[in-house]
MOPAC internal coordinates of N, CA, C and O (Angstrom, degrees):
PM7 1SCF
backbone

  N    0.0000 0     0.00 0     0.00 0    0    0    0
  C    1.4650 1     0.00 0     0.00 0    1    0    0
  C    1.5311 1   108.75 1     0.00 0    2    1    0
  O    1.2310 1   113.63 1   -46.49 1    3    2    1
  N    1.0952 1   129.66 1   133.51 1    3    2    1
  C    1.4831 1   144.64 1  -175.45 1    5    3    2
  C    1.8082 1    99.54 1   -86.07 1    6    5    3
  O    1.2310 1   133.47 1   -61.14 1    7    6    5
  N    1.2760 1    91.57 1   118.86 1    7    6    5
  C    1.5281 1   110.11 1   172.14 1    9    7    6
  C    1.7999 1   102.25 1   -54.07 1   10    9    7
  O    1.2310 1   127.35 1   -28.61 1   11   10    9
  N    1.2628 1   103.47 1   151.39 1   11   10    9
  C    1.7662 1   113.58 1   171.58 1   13   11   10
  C    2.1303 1   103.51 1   -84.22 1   14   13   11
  O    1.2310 1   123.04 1    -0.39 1   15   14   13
  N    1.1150 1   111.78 1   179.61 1   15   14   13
  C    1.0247 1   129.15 1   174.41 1   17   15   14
  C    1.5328 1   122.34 1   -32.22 1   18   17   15
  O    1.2310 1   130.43 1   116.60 1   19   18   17
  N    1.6897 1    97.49 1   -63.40 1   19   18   17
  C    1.2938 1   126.20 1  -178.92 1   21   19   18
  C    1.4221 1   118.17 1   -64.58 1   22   21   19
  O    1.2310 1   124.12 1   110.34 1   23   22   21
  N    1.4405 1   109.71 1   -69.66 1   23   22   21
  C    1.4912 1   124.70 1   166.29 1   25   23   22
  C    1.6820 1   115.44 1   -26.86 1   26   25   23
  O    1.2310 1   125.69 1   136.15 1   27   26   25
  N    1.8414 1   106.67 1   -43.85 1   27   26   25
  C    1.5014 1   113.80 1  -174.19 1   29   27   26
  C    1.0868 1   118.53 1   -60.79 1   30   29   27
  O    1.2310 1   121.98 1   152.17 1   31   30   29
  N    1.5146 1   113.82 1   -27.83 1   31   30   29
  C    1.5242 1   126.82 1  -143.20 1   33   31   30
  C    1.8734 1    76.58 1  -113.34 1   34   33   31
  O    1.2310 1   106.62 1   119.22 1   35   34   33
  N    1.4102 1   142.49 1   -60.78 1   35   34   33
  C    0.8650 1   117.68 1  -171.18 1   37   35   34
  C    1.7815 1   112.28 1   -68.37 1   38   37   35
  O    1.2310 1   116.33 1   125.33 1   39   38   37
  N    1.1494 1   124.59 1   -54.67 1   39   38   37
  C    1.7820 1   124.64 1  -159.39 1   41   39   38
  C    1.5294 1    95.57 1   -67.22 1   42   41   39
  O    1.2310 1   110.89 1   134.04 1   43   42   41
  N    1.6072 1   134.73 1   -45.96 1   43   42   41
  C    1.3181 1   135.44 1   178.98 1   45   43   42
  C    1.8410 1   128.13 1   -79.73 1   46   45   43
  O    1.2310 1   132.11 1   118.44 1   47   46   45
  N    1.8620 1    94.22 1   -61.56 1   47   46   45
  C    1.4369 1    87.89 1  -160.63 1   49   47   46
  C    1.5474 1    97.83 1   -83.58 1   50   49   47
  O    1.2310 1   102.76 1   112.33 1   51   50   49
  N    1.0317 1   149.21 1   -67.67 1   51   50   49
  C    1.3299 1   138.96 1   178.15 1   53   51   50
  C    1.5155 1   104.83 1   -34.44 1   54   53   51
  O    1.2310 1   106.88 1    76.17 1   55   54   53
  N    0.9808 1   142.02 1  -103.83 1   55   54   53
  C    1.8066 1   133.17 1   172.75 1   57   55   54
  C    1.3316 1    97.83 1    16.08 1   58   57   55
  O    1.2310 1   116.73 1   104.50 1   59   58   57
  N    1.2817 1   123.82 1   -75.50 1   59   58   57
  C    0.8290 1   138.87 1  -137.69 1   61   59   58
  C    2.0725 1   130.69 1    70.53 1   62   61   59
  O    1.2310 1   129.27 1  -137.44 1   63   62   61
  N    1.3891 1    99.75 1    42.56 1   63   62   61
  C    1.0616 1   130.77 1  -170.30 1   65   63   62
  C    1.7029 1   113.87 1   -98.64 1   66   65   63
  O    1.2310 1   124.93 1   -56.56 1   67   66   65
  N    1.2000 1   108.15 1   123.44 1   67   66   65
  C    1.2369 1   125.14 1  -168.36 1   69   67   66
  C    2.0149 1   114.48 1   -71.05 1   70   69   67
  O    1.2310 1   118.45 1   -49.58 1   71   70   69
  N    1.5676 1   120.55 1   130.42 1   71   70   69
  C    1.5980 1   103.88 1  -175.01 1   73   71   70
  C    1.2576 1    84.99 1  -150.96 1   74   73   71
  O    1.2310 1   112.73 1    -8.59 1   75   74   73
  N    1.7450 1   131.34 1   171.41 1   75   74   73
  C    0.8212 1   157.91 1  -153.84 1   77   75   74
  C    1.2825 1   105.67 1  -162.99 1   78   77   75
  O    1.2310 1   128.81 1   -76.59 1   79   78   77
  N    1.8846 1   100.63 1   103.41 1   79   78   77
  C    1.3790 1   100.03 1  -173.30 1   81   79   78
  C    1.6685 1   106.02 1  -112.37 1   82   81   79
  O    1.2310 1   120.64 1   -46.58 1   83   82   81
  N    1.9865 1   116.38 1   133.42 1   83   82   81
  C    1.1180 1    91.54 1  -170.76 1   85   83   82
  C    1.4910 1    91.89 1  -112.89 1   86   85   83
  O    1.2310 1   124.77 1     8.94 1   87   86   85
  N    1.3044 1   108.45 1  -171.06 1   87   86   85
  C    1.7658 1   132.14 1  -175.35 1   89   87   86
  C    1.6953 1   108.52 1    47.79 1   90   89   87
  O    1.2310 1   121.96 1  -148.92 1   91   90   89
  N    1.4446 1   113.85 1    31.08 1   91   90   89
  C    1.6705 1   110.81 1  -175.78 1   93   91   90
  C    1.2206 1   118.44 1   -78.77 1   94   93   91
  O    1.2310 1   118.93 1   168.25 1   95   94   93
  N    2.0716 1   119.64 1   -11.75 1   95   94   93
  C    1.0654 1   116.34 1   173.33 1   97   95   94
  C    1.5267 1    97.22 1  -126.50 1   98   97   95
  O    1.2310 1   109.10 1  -144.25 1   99   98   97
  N    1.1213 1   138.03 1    35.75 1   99   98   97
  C    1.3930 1   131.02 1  -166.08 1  101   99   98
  C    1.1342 1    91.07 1   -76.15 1  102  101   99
  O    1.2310 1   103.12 1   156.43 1  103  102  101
  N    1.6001 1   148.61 1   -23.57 1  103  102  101
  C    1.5658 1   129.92 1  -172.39 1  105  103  102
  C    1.5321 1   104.18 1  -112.26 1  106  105  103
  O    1.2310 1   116.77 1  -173.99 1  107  106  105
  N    1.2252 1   123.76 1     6.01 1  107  106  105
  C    1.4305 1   125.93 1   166.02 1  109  107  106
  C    1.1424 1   125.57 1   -38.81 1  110  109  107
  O    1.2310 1   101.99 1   -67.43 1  111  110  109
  N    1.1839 1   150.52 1   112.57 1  111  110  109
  C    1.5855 1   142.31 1  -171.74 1  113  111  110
  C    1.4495 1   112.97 1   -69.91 1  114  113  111
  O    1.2310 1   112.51 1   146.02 1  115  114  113
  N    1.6772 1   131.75 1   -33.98 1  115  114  113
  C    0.9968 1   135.97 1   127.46 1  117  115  114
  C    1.6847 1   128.49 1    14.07 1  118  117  115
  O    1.2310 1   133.91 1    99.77 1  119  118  117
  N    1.4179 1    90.70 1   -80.23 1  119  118  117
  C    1.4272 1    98.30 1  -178.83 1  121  119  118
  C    1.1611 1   109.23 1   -68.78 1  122  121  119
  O    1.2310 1    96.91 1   161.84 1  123  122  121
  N    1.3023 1   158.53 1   -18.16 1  123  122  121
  C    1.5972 1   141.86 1   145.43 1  125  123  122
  C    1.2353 1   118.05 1   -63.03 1  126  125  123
  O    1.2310 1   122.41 1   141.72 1  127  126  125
  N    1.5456 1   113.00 1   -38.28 1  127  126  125
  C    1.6835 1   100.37 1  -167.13 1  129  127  126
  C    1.8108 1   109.63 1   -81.49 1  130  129  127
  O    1.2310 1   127.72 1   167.48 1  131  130  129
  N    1.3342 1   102.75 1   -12.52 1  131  130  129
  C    1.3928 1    99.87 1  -165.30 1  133  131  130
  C    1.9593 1   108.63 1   -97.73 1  134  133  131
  O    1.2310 1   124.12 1  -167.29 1  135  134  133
  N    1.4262 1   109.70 1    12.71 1  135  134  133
  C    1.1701 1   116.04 1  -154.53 1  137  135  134
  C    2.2183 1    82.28 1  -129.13 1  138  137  135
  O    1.2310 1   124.75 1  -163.10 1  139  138  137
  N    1.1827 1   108.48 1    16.90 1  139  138  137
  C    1.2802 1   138.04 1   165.79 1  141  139  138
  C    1.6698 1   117.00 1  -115.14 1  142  141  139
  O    1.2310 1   122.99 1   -80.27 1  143  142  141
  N    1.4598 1   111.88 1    99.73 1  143  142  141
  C    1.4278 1   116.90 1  -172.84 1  145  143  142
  C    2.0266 1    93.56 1   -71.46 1  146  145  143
  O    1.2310 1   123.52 1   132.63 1  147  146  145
  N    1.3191 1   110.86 1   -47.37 1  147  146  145
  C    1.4012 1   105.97 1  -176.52 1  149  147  146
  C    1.2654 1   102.22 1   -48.93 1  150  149  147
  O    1.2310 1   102.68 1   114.78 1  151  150  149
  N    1.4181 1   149.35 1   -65.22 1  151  150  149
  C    1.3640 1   149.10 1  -159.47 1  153  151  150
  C    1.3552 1   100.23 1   -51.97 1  154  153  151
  O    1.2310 1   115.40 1   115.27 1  155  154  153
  N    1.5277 1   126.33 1   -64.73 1  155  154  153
  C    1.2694 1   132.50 1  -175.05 1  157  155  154
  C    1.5739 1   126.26 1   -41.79 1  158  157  155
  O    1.2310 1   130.29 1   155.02 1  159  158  157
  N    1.8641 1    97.75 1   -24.98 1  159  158  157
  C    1.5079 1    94.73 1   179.42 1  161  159  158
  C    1.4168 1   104.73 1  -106.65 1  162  161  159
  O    1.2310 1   114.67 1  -178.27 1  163  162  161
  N    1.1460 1   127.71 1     1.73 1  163  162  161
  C    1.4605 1   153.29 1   162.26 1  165  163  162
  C    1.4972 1    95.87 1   -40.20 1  166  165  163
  O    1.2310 1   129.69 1    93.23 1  167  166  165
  N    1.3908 1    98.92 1   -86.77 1  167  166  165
  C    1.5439 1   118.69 1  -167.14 1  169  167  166
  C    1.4381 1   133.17 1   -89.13 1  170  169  167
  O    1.2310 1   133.99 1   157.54 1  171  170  169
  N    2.2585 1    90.55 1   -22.46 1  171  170  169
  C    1.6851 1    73.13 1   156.34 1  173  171  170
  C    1.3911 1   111.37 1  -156.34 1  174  173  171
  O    1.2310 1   124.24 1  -119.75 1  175  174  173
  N    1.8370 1   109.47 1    60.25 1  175  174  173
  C    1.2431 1   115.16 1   158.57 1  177  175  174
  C    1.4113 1   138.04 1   -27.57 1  178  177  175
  O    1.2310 1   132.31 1   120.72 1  179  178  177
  N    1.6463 1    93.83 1   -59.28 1  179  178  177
  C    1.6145 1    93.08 1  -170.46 1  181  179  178
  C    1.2646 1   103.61 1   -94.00 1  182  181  179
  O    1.2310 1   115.74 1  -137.79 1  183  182  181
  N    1.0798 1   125.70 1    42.21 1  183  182  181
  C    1.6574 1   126.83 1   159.25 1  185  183  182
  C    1.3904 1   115.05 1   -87.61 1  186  185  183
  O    1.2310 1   125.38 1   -43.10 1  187  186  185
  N    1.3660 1   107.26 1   136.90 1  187  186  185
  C    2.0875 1    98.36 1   179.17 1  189  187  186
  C    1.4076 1    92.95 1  -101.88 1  190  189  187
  O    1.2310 1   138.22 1   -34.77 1  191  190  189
  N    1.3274 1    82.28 1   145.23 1  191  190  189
  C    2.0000 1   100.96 1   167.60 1  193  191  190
  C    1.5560 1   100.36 1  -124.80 1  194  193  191
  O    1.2310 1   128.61 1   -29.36 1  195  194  193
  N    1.1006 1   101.02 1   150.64 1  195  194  193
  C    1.5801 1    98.52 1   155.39 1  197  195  194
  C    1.5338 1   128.63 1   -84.58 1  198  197  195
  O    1.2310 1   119.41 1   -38.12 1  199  198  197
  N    0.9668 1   118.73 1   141.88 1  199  198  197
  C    1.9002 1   141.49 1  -167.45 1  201  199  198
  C    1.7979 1   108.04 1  -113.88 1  202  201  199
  O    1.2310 1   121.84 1   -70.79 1  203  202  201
  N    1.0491 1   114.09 1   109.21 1  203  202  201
  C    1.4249 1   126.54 1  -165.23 1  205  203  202
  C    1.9358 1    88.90 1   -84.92 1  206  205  203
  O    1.2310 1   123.99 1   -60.42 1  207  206  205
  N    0.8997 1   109.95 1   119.58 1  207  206  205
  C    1.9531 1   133.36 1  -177.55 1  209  207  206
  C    1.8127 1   100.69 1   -89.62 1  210  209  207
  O    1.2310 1   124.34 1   -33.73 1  211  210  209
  N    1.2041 1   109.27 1   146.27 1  211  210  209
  C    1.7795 1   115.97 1   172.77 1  213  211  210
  C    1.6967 1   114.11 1    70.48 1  214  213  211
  O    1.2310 1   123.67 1    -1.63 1  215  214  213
  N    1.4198 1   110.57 1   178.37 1  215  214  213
  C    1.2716 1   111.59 1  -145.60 1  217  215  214
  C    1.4495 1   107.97 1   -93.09 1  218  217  215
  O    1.2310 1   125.52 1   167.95 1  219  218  217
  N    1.2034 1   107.00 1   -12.05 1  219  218  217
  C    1.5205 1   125.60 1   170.48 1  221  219  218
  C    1.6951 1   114.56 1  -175.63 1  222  221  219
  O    1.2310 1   123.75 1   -18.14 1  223  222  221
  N    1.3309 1   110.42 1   161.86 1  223  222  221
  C    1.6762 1   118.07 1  -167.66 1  225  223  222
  C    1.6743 1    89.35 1   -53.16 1  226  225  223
  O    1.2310 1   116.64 1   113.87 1  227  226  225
  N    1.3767 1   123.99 1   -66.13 1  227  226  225
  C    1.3398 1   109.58 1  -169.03 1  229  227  226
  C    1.7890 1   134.13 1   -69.56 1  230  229  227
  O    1.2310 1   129.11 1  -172.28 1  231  230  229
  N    1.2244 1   100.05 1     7.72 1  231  230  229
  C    1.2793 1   124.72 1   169.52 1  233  231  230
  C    2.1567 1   110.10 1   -57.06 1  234  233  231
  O    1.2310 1   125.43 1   -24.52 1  235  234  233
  N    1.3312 1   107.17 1   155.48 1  235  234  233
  C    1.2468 1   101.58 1  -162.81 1  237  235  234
  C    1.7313 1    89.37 1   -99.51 1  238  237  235
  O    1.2310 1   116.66 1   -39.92 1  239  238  237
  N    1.5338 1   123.96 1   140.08 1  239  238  237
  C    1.1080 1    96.38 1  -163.81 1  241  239  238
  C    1.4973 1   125.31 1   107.47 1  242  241  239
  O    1.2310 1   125.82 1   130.50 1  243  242  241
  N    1.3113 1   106.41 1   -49.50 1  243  242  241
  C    1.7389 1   114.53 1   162.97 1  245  243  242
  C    1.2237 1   123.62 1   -34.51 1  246  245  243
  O    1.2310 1   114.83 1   -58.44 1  247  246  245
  N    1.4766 1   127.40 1   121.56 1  247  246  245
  C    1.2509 1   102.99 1   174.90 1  249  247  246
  C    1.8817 1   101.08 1  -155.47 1  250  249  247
  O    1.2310 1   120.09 1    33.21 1  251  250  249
  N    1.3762 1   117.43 1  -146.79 1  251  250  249
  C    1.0937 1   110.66 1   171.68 1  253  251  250
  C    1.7271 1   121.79 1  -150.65 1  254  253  251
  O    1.2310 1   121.97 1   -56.79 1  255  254  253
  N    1.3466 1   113.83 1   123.21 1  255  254  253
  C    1.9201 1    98.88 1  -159.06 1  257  255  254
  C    1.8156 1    77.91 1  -104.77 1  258  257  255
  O    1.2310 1   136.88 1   -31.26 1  259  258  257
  N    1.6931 1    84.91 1   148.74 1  259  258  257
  C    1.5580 1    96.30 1   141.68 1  261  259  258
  C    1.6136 1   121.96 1  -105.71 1  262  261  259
  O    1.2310 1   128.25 1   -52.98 1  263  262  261
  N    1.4409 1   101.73 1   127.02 1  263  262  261
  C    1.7047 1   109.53 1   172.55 1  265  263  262
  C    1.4614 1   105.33 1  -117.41 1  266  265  263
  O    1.2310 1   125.02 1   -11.35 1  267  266  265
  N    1.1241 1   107.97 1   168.65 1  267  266  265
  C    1.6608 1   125.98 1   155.41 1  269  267  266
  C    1.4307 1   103.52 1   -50.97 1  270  269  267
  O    1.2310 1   119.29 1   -26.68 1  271  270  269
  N    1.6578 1   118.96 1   153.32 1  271  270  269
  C    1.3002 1   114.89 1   161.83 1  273  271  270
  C    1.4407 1   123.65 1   -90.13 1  274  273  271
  O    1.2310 1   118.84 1   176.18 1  275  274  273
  N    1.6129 1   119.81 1    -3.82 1  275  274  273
  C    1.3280 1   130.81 1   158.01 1  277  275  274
  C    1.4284 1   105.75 1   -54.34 1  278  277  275
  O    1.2310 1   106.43 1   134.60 1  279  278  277
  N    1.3905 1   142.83 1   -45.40 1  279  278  277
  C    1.0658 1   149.26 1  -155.24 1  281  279  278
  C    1.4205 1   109.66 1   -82.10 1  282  281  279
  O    1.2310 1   124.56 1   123.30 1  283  282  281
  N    1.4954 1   108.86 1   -56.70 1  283  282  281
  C    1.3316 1   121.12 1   174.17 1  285  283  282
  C    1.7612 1   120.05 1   -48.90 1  286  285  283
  O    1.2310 1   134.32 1   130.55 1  287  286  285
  N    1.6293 1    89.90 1   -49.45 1  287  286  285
  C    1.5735 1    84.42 1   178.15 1  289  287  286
  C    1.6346 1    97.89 1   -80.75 1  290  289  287
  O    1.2310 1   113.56 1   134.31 1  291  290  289
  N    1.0057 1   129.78 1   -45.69 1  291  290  289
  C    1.6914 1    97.37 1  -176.54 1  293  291  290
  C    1.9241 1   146.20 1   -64.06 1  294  293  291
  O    1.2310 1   137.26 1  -177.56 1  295  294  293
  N    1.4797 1    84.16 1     2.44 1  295  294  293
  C    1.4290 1    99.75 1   157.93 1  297  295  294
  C    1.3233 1   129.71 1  -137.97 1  298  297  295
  O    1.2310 1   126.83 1  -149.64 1  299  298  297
  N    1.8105 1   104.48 1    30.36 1  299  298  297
  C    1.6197 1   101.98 1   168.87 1  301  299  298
  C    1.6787 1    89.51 1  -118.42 1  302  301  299
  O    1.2310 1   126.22 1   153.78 1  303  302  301
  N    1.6675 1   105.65 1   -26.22 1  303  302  301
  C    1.7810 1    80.23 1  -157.32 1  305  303  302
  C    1.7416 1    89.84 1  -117.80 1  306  305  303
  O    1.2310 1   114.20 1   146.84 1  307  306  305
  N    1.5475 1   128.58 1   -33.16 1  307  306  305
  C    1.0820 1   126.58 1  -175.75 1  309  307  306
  C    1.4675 1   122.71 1   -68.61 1  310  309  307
  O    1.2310 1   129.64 1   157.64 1  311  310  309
  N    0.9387 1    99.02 1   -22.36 1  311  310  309
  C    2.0293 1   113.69 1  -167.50 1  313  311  310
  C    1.5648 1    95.84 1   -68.15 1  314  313  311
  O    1.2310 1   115.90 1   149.86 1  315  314  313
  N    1.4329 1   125.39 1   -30.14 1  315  314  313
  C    1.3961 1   120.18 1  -145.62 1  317  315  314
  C    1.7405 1    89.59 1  -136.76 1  318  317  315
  O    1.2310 1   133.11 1   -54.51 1  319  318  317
  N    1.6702 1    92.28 1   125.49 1  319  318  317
  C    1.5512 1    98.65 1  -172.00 1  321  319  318
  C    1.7314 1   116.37 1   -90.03 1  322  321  319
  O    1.2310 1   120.10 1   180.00 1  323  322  321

């Protein structure tokens, strides 16, 4: 049974006690539309995010670009069938 609001915040987040809550978004609309790369560039192409560059932060070279997310998805997930 999934704790309410209150219960969470008292038995977990104050404690500071660790839980694993499952099926909390299973009816989220979210979770279908966003698990859709087309939707995402639908609605939020021309948004920039930042894109972390190199093989890791301490890598020489590491860095971080901002692109569009049209861009991003069309050459991380669209380019490649």
């Amino acid at each position: 049974e999934r704790p309410g609001v209150w219960e969470f915040e008292r038995a977990y987040l104050r404690a500071g006690r660790p839980v694993v809550l499952t099926g909390v978004v299973d009816g989220w609309p979210a979770l279908r539309r966003w698990a859709d790369p087309g939707y995402l560039r639908r609605v939020a192409g021309d948004r920039t995010v930042p894109v972390e560059v190199g093989r890791h932060y301490l890598a020489e070279g590491w860095g971080v670009r901002l692109v569009p997310l049209a861009a991003f998805l069309d050459r991380h997930l669209f380019a490649h069938p």
